[in-house]
Structure formats: C-alpha cells, structure tokens
C-alpha positions in Angstrom: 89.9 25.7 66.0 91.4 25.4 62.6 94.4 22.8 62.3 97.4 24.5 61.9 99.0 23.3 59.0 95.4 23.8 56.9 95.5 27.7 58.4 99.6 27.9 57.1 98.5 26.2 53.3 95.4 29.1 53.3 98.4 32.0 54.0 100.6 30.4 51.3 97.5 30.5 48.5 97.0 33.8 49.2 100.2 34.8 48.6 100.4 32.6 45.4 97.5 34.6 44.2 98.5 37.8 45.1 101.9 37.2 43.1 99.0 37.4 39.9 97.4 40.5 41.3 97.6 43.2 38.9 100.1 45.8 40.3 99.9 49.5 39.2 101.6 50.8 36.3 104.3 53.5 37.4 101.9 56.3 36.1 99.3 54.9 38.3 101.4 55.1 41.2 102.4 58.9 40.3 99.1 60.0 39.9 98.2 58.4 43.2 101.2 60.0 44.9 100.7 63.3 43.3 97.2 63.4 44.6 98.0 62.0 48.0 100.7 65.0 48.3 97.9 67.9 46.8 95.4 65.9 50.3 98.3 66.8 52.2 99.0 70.2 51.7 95.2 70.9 52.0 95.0 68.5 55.5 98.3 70.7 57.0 96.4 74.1 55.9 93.4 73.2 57.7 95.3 71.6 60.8 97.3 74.3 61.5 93.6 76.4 60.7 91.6 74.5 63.3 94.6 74.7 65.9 94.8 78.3 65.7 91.5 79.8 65.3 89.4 77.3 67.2 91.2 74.6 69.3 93.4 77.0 70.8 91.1 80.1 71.7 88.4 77.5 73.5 91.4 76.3 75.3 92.3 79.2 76.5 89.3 80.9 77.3 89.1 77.5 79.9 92.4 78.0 81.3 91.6 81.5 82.1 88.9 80.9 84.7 91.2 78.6 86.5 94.5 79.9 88.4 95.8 76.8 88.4 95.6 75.7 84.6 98.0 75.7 82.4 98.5 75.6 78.5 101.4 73.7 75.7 101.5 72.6 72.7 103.0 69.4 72.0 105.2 69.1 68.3 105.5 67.8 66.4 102.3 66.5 66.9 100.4 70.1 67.4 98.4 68.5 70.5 96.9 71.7 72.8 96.9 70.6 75.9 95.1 71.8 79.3 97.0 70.8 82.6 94.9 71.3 85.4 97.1 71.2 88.5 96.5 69.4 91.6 95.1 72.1 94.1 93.5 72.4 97.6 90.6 73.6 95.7 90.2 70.8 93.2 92.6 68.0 94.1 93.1 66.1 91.3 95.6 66.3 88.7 93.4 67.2 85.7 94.4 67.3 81.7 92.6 67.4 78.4 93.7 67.4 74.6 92.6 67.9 71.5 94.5 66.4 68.2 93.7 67.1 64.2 94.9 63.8 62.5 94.3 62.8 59.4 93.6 59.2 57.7 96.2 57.4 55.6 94.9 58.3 52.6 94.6 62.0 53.8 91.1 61.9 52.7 89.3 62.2 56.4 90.1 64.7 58.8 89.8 63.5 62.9 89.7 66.0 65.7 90.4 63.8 68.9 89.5 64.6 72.5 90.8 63.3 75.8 90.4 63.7 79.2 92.5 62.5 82.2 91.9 62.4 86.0 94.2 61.5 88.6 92.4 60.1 91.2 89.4 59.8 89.7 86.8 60.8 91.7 83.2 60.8 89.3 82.6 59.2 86.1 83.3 61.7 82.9 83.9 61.2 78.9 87.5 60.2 78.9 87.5 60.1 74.8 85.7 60.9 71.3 86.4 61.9 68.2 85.4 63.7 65.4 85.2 62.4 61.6 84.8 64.7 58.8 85.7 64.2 55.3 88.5 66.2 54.2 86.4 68.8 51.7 83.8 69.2 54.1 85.6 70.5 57.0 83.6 74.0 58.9 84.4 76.2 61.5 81.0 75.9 62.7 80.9 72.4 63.0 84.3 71.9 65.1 83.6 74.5 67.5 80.2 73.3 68.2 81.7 70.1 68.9 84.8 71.0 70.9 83.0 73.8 72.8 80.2 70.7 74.1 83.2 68.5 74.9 85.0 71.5 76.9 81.6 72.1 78.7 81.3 68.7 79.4 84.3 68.1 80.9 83.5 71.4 83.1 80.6 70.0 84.3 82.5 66.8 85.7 85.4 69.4 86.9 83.5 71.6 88.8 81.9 68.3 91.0 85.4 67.9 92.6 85.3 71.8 93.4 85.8 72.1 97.2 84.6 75.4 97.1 86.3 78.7 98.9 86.4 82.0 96.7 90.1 82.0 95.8 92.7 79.0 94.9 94.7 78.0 98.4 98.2 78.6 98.0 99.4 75.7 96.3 102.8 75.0 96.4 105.1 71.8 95.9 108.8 70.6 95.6 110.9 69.6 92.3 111.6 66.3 93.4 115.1 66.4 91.9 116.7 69.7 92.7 114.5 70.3 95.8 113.0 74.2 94.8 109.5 75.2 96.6 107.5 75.9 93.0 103.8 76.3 92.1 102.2 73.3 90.7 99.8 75.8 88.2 103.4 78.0 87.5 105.5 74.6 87.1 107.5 74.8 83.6 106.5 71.0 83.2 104.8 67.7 85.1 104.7 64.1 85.3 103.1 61.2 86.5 104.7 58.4 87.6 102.7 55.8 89.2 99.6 57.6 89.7 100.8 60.8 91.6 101.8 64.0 89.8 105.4 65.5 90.3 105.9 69.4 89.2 109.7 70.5 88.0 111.1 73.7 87.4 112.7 72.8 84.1 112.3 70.6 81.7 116.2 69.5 82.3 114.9 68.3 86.1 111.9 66.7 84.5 114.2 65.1 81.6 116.6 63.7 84.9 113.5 62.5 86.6 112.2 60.7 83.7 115.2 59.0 83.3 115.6 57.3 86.9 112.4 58.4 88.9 113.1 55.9 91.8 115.8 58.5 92.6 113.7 60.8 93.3 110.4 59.6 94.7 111.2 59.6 98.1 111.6 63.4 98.2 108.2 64.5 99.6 106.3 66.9 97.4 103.2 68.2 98.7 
C-alpha cells in the first residue's frame, strides 16, 4: 500500500496541473450546450416513443393473461411497471420494469429491465440492459428485445404456477385502516421487510410508509 502522504502530494500535482489545463472558450461551451439541448429533445421524443408504442403495449398484453396483475407508471421517471400480486395460484409477490434512460451526454439511449420475486422460489434474470446509440434507435430492435425479456420472465413465472383453472379468491387487509381489498385490485403495495402489504389508497400506503411498525401487527392474509 501506498504511503499516505506520497498518495496526498500525487492529488495535489494533479490539481496543479489541471489549473494549466486549457478550459473552453465561452463559444465552446455554447456550442456544446446547444447541442447537448438539440440530444435532448430528440432522447425525450423517442422516450416518450418507446414508452408508448412498445414498452407499454407488451406490458399490457402480459398483464391481461393474469387476473392478478396490475399496471402504473412511475413519473417522473416514466418506469412501466408490472405488479404481480401475491395469489393462491402463484404465491409470490412478483414485479417487473422497464426504464429508457439516457447517458450524460444524451448520446446513448438505455432501455433497462428488472425483475423482482418475493420469496424467491427458482432462479430467473433479475436485470439487463439495452445500449443503443442515440441515432440508431428501431422499433424492431426494442421490441425484439423486451418481448424475449417478457417471455423469459414468463417462463420463470409460470414454474411457481400451482395450477387450478381460475385465480382463488384472493383477498387481504389494508393494514392501516383495516378494509378486506384485493391484492390484484389494490390502488397501491409495499414491501416492508420481505412481505407485501396491499392499501386501498395511496393516503394509507403514504401513513404506512411513514411508521410501518404501527401497523405490522395487523394480520393481512
């Protein structure tokens, strides 16, 4: 290991030297902003693009072989989301998520998938990502890519399956005002140390978050 004092003198001289870097000009930096801005516009148009015409649909068209799924939309981030409640039939609290992000420079756009299991009863692909650069972006591409990540994850899904022709009855309490809900009808869930809690409203899931040992020992199944 490096002594110390030798590692602080080799952060000093850097700094020393980067005082005589070069720095931009201010028409440099205008140009560079002014093109940064144009990368942005053209990153939000194809976001809000991809969101709509082919993260969104594939979501859906997931959600509507399962009674107990359940769609949102996270802002300002524009996350879709997939909730796959806790049910007799598949007992696990399930969710996946798809992001469009962008890189710093706004030169690289990244589609982002993520899968969550609670318990996790088999092995599945938790997370990946897609990288294209920002002029190349296709419809083609993305879909092919999110459909095998949405088949994927329906693959690992369908191993917890129970089986049974129709979704038991599957019904839980709100944990703070004590209403009988449905877990795939619930207006919003939680996890709070590894079990899933279903409200119905986002004001009891806002007073639960705030102070969820008050709650917890209300029985929920």
């Amino acid at each position: 290991m490096s002594d110390l004092e030798e590692f602080a003198k080799q952060i000093e001289n850097r700094l020393v030297e980067a005082v005589h870097e070069p720095h931009w000009t201010p028409e440099e930096a205008q140009q560079y902003m002014a093109t940064v801005a144009v990368r942005h516009k053209c990153f939000a148009r194809i976001a809000s693009h991809l969101n709509e015409q082919i993260v969104g649909p594939r979501l859906e068209t997931l959600a509507r072989h399962f009674p107990n799924a359940k769609l949102s939309t996270v802002e300002p981030t524009g996350e879709h989301v997939c909730w796959l409640g806790y049910c007799e039939r598949f007992p696990a609290s399930t969710k996946v998520t798809f992001t469009v992000e962008h890189d710093v420079r706004f030169e690289k756009v990244s589609v982002g998938y993520a899968a969550s299991m609670v318990p996790v009863f088999v092995k599945f692909n938790e997370h990946d990502r897609l990288m294209l650069p920002l002029e190349r972006v296709d419809d083609e591409t993305v879909a092919q890519w999110l459909e095998r990540r949405l088949l994927e994850f329906l693959d690992s899904y369908l191993r917890i399956d129970r089986g049974g022709d129709d979704f038991a009855e599957d019904t839980t309490v709100d944990p703070v005002c004590g209403m009988r809900i449905s877990r795939s009808l619930a207006a919003v869930s939680t996890q709070y140390r590894g079990h899933a809690y279903y409200f119905c409203s986002a004001d009891c899931e806002s007073k639960f978050s705030h102070d969820p040992t008050a709650y917890v020992r209300v029985k929920t199944t």
